[in-house]
C-alpha angles and dihedrals in degrees: 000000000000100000116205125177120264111186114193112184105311105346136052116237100209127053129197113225086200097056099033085058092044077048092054098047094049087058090048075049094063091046108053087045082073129084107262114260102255095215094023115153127287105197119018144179126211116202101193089014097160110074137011134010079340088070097032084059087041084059104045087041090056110029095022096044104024083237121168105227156199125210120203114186138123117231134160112263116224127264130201090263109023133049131245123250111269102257092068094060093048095048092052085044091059100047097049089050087045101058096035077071099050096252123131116246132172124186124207123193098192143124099268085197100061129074098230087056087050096046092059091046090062093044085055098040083047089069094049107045133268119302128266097183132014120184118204100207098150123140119171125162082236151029133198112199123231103218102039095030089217115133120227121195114201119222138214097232137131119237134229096016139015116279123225118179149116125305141158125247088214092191093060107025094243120145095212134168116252135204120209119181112230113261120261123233092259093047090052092039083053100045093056102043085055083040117022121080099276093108098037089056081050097049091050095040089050091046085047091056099048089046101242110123109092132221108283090020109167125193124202116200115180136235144156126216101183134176125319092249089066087040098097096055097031132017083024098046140061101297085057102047087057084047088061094054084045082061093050096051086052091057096049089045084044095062093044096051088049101058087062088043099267136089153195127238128174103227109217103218133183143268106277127143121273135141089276099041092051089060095054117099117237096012101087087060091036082048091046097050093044087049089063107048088040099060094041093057087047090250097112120142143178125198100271090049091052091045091047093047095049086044085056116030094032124024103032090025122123078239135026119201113202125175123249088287091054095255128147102231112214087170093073096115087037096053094044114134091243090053099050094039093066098041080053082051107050097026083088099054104043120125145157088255099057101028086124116053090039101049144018098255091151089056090051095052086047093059091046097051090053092051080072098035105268142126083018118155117270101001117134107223096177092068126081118253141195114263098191113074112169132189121263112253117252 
């Protein structure tokens, strides 16, 4: 097949297994440009290890730390005719690279919320060794749980009013103006319970039992605080109101890992473009603008440089800095005064008239495209490709 991009809203519909794999490499790249992490981790799990700042820790994990590991995600397989979702590539990308380096990797395709998905992860971390990090990066629309069998579905609302306020039709380049009704308590009760820290309590409680968590073991989930222009639909929201459960899991998993040496931290990160990111009203313009300021002040960051610099500089780090919650904040040069001065400046004036001259809308584009393997350095699109990619048998 030639296989070319169709967006459709906020996702492409088409992914391309060459470039996802020269994606993924280029990643493995900034990593091993990096001094390697003197105490880095030795066996690790991966809980939404396929895209994202779940990948970007896989491979730091991997190629930063020497670290056997085990991936968790659930992606589409290919078909003759049709492509598989992104993440699969990405995931078959990074264990051929993996072991090409001599490292141990294991991929599982599985539901992470149900018993029976958790149940074949511990048979496979069994055969490597008890875990000395496990990063909770998942993110899913929905979540079924295992003990009631009732499915929740989380929802991008603000909570409390209707919010009115700028956002980007990122199909059509149009700076337009979006409603959103306020949540209702079920919608907030069912968006942290798929993204709250229900399932990550349930992931370390179920590794404790089966005695696989070793001494010192630490755990990372991720989360993003922002501006207060992106507050209302987001911190302030429902998402954030799951992120705050999140918070209160990683204290409670916190206080159990210590008492055997080790410890748990949620890592604020910034605002960079991923699947999730991308669904979220107001961020891709928010994205676009701080593109543009960061990189012109040299701070710029992906999500494999932000996972590689907390990896580093946080979490297997001499010292850890965390903020009065006990987080480790990524968005520091995001967050910076200047920074945020000048989004507070131009916010006001952007338009679709002037998007871009204001923002780096084309930067942006060019980030969303590679989540799904296009526009990538040094891949041919013109030629066909193989859809169907399949993991190496064991």
């Amino acid at each position: 097949m030639i296989i070319k991009p169709k967006v459709r809203g906020f996702v492409c519909v088409t992914t391309h297994p060459t470039g996802c794999a020269a994606n993924v490499r280029a990643q493995i790249d900034t990593v091993r440009a990096r001094p390697r992490l003197a105490d880095g981790p030795k066996r690790a799990l991966v809980i939404g290890a396929s895209t994202g700042y779940g990948l970007g820790s896989r491979i730091s994990a991997a190629f930063g730390g020497g670290a056997a590991t085990v991936g968790v995600f659930l992606e589409r397989p290919p078909a003759e005719n049709r492509p598989a979702t992104a993440g699969w590539y990405n995931s078959v990308a990074f264990e051929q690279e993996a072991r090409a380096a001599g490292l141990v990797a294991r991929s599982l395709n599985v539901d992470a919320f149900s018993d029976a998905g958790k149940a074949g992860v511990l048979e496979v971390v069994k055969s490597i060794g008890p875990l000395d990090l496990v990063v909770y990066s998942l993110a899913s629309p929905k979540r079924t749980h295992p003990k009631t069998g009732e499915t929740a579905k989380s929802v991008l609302k603000p909570i409390g009013s209707t919010y009115h306020g700028k956002t980007l039709d990122t199909d059509r380049a149009l700076v337009t103006n979006v409603t959103i009704e306020s949540a209702s308590e079920q919608e907030i009760r069912e968006t942290i319970a798929v993204m709250g820290g229900e399932d990550w309590e349930m992931w370390m409680d179920a590794l404790t039992r089966a005695g696989l968590l070793a001494p010192g073991c630490r755990s990372v989930a991720y989360t993003y605080i922002g501006p207060r222009l992106t507050w209302p639909i987001y911190r302030d929201g429902t998402i954030g109101r799951a992120k705050e459960d999140l918070e209160r899991a990683a204290r409670a998993i916190d206080s159990r890992l210590r008492t055997s040496g080790g410890g748990a931290h949620v890592s604020v990160m910034k605002a960079v473009v991923t699947q999730a990111s991308s669904a979220i009203p107001v961020v891709p313009l928010y994205i676009s603008l701080l593109f543009r300021i960061m990189k012109a002040k040299g701070l710029h960051e992906g999500c494999i440089e932000q996972t590689q610099r907390m990896f580093e500089t946080r979490l297997y780090a001499r010292e850890s800095p965390v903020d009065e919650k006990g987080r480790f904040r990524l968005d520091d040069w995001e967050m910076r005064d200047d920074i945020q001065a000048e989004i507070d400046r131009v916010w006001p004036k952007l338009t679709t008239e002037n998007l871009h001259e204001f923002t780096d809308f084309a930067g942006y584009q060019e980030e969303f495209l590679k989540l799904f393997g296009f526009g990538v350095a040094g891949v041919d699109y013109e030629a066909e490709v193989e859809p169907v990619v399949e993991f190496q048998e064991r």
